[in-house]
N, C-alpha and C positions, 0 to 999 in steps of 0.2 A: 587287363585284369581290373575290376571293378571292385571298389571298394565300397560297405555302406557305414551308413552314420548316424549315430544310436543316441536319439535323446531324451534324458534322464530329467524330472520333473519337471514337464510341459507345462502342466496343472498349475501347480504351484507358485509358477512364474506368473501363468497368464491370470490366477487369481491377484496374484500381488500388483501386475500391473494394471488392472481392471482398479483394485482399490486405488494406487496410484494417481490414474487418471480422476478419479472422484476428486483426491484431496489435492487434485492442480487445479479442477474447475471450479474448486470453492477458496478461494485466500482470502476466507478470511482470518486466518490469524497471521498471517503476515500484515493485512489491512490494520488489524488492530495496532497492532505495535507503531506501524509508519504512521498512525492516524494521532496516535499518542505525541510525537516525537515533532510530526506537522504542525500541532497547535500548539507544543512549546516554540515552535521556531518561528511559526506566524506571530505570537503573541509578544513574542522579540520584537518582530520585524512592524506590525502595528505600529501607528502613530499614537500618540499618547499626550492630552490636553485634561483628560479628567480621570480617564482607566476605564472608563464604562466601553469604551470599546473591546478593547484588550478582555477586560473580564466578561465581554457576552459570547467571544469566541466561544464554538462548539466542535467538536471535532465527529465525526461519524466514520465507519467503517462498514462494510458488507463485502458478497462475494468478488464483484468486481470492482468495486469504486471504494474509493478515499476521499471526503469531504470536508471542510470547513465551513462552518457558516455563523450567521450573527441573524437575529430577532428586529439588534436596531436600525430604522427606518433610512440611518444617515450611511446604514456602515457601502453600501453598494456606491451610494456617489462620493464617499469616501477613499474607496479602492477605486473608481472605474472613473472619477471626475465629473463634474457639471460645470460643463464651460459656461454654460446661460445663466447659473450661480456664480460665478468665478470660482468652482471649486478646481483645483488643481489635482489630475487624478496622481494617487498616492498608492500603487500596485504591491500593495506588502505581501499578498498571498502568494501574488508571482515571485515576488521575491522570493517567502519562506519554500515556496517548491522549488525553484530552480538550486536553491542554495541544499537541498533532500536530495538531489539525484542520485550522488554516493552512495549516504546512506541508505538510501530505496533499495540501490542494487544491490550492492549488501547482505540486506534482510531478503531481498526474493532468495540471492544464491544460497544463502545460509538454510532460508527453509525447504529449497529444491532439492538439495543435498540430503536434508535431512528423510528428505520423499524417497528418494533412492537411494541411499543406504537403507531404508526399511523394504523395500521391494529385494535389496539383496540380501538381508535377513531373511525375509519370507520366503525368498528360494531357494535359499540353501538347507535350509531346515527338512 
């Protein structure tokens, strides 16, 4: 004896998850927050002889990427070294990310969560 199986707001769901899928292929408000939180922890992790480094740190965010960056000329052989300078490299960005990983995952699970508790909102409604 066969049984069938009756499903109640298709719609609903697959609108929610359609939306869903939109606001996982754009993060950028999780980018913003980590990107925030990156330039504090780089700006820690910076060396510091005058501040103009530390203070040209910039932080950026979009959908896929998290950046830091600097304007001054020195800041690249500063993080990455010049041996042929004797500059000794000084890796603070690796630092302040490696020392974010926590907090990264964190902020993704937190805003993930917040994706799908609104898709099961939208479906149950």
């Amino acid at each position: 004896m066969a049984r069938g199986v009756e499903v109640r707001g298709e719609e609903k769901l697959s609108r929610a998850l359609e939306d869903a899928r939109g606001r996982v292929a754009d993060l950028t408000p999780p980018h913003k927050q980590l990107a925030a939180a990156f330039l504090n922890q780089a700006r820690a992790e910076a060396p510091v002889l005058t501040g103009t480094l530390v203070s040209s740190l910039r932080s950026s965010a979009g959908k896929r990427t998290v950046g830091i960056r600097s304007r001054l000329i020195y800041a690249a052989p500063v993080h990455f070294g010049w041996p042929g300078h004797n500059i000794a490299a000084n890796p603070f960005l690796i630092r302040a990310r490696d020392s974010m990983t926590a907090e990264a995952v964190r902020g993704y699970d937190a805003y993930l969560k917040e994706v799908m508790a609104e898709v099961t909102r939208k479906s149950d409604h």
